[in-house]
MARKE-414305 format. One record per residue (C-alpha): x, z, y; residue number from 1; chain; residue in three letters. Coordinates in nm, 2 decimals. Layout:
N
SITE        x        z        y    nr   kette   rest
SITE        X        Z        Y   NUM       A    Ala
...
***
This chain:
141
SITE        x        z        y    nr   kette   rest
SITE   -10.66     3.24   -10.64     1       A    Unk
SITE   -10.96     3.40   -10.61     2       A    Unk
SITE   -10.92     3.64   -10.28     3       A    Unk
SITE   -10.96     3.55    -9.93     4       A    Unk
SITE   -10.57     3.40    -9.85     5       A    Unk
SITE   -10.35     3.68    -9.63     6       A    Unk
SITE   -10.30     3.68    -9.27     7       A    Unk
SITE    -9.90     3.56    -9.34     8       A    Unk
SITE   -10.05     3.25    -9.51     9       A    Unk
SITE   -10.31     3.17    -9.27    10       A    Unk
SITE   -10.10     3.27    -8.92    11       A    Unk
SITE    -9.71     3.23    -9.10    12       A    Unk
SITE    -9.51     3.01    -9.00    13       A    Unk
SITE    -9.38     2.93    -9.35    14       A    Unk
SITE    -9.49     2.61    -9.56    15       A    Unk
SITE    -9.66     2.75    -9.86    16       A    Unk
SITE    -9.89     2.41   -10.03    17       A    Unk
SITE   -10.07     2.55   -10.32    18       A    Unk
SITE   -10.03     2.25   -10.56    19       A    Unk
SITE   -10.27     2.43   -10.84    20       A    Unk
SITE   -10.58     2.47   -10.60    21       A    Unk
SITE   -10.79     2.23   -10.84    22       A    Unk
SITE   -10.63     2.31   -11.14    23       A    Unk
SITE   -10.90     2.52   -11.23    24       A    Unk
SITE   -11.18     2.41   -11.06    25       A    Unk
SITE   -11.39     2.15   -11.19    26       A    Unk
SITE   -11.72     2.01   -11.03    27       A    Unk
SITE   -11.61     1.96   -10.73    28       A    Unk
SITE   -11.48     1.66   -10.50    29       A    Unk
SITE   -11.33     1.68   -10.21    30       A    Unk
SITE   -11.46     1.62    -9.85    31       A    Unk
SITE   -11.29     1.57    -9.55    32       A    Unk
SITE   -11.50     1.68    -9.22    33       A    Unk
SITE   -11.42     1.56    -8.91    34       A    Unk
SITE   -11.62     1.56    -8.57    35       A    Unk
SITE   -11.87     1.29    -8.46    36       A    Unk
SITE   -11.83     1.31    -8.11    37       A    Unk
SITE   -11.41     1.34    -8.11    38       A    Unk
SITE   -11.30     1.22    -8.45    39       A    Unk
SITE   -11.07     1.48    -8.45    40       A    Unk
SITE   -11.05     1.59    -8.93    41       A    Unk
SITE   -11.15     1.96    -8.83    42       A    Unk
SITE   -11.12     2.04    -9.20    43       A    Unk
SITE   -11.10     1.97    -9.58    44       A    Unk
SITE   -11.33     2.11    -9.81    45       A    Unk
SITE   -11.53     2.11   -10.14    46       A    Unk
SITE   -11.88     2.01   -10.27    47       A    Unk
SITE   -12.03     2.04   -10.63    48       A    Unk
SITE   -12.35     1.88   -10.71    49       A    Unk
SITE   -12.61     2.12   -10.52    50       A    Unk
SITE   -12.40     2.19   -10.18    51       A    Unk
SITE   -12.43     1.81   -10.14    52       A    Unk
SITE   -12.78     1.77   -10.20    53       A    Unk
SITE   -12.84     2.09   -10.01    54       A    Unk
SITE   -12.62     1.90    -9.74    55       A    Unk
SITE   -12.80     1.61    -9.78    56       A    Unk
SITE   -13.17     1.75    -9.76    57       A    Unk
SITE   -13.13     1.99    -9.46    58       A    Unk
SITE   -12.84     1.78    -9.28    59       A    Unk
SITE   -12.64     2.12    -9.19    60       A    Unk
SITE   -12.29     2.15    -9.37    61       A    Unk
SITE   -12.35     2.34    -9.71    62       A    Unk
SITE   -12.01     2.36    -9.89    63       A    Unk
SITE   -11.90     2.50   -10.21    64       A    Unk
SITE   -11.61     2.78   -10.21    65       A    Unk
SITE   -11.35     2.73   -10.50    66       A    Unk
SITE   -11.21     3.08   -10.34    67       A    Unk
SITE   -11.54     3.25   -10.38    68       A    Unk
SITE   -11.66     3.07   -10.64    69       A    Unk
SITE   -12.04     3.04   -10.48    70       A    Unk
SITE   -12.23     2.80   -10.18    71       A    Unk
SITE   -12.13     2.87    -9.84    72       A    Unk
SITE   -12.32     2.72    -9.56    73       A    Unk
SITE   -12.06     2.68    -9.27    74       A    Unk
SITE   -12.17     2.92    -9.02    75       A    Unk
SITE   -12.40     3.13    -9.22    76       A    Unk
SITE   -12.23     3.43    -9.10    77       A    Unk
SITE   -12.02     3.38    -8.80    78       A    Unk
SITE   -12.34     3.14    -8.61    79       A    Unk
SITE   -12.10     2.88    -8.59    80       A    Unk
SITE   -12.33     2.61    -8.80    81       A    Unk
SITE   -12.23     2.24    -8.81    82       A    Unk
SITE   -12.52     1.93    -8.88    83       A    Unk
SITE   -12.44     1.65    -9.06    84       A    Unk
SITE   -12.45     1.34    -8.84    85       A    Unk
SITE   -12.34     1.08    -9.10    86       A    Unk
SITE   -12.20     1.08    -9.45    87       A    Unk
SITE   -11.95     0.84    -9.63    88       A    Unk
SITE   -11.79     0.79    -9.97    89       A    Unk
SITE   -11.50     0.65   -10.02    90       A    Unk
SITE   -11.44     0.35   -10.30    91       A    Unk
SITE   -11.41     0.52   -10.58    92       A    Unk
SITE   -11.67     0.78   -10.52    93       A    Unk
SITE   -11.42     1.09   -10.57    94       A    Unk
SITE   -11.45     1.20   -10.21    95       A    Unk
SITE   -11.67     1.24    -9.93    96       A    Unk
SITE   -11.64     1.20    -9.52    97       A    Unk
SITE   -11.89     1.42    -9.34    98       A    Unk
SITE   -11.92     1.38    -8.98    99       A    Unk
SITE   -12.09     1.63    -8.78   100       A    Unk
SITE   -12.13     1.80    -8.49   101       A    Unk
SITE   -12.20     2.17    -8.35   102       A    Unk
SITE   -12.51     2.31    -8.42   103       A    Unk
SITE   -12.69     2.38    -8.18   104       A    Unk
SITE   -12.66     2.08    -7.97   105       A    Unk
SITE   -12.43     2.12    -7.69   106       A    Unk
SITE   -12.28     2.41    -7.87   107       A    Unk
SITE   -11.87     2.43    -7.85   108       A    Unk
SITE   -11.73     2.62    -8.17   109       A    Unk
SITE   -11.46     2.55    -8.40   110       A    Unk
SITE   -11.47     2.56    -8.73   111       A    Unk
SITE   -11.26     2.74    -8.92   112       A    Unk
SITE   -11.30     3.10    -9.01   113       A    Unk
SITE   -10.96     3.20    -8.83   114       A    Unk
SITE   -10.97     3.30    -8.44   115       A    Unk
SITE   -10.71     3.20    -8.21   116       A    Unk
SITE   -10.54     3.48    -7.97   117       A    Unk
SITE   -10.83     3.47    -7.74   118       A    Unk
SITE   -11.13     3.51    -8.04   119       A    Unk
SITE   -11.24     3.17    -8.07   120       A    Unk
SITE   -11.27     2.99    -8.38   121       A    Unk
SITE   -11.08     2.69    -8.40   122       A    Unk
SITE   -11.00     2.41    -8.63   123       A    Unk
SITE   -10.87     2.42    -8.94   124       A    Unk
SITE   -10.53     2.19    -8.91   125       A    Unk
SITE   -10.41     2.43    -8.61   126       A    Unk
SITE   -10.06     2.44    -8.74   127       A    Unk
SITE    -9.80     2.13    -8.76   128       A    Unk
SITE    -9.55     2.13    -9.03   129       A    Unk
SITE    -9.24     2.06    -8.81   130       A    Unk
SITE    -8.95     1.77    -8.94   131       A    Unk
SITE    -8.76     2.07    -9.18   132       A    Unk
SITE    -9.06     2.08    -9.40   133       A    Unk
SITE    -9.05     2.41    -9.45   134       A    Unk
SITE    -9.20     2.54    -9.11   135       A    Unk
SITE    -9.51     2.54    -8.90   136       A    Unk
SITE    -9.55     2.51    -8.54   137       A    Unk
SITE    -9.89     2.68    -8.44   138       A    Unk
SITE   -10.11     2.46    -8.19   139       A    Unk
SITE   -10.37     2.67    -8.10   140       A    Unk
SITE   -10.20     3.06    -8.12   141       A    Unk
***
């Protein structure tokens, strides 16, 4: 899929998994970002070789888009940056686990690129698949 995903897929309350996500994308591993301060997994993304070590050398969350196809700095556009507070790999070194935290200090933002009803950006796993397995309950509409 190379376009932005449609409002029914990213607000629906239908269970649509896209199973062939990688299947085309190579030179990339997963990471998984979750908050420093709460823990809370705010979102799952990707990294090729020169997001990390952008990542890595300016400590602010520099991802690689498998939608778009080019780097994306979290934030870039909407102001809603993240920084990099640690980073971890996991045993087989096939994944990643950034922590960070709002940037600037202090600052409160989500960080996906969807809004809830009021305009503020939220996390990314705002919807929980409910015990049919076919629907989702929205957590932060």
């Amino acid at each position: 899929m190379n376009a932005r995903p449609g409002k029914d897929l990213e607000n629906g309350a239908t269970l649509a998994l896209d199973f062939s996500k990688l299947d085309s994308v190579r030179g990339v591993v997963p990471v998984v970002v979750q908050r420093a301060d709460t823990l809370e997994v705010v979102l799952l993304a990707y990294v090729n070789r020169e997001a990390f070590e952008l990542s890595m050398r300016t400590r602010r969350l520099v991802l690689w888009s498998t939608s778009r196809d080019k780097l994306w700095e979290k934030g870039a556009e909407s102001g809603h940056r993240f920084e990099i507070e640690a980073a971890y790999v996991n045993c087989e070194q096939n994944s990643l686990l950034f922590k960070v935290l709002p940037f600037p200090r202090g600052a409160t933002h989500g960080i996906c690129h969807t809004c809830n009803g009021t305009g503020a950006a939220r996390n990314c796993f705002y919807r929980r698949i409910l015990p049919d397995g076919a629907s989702l309950c929205n957590e932060d509409p």
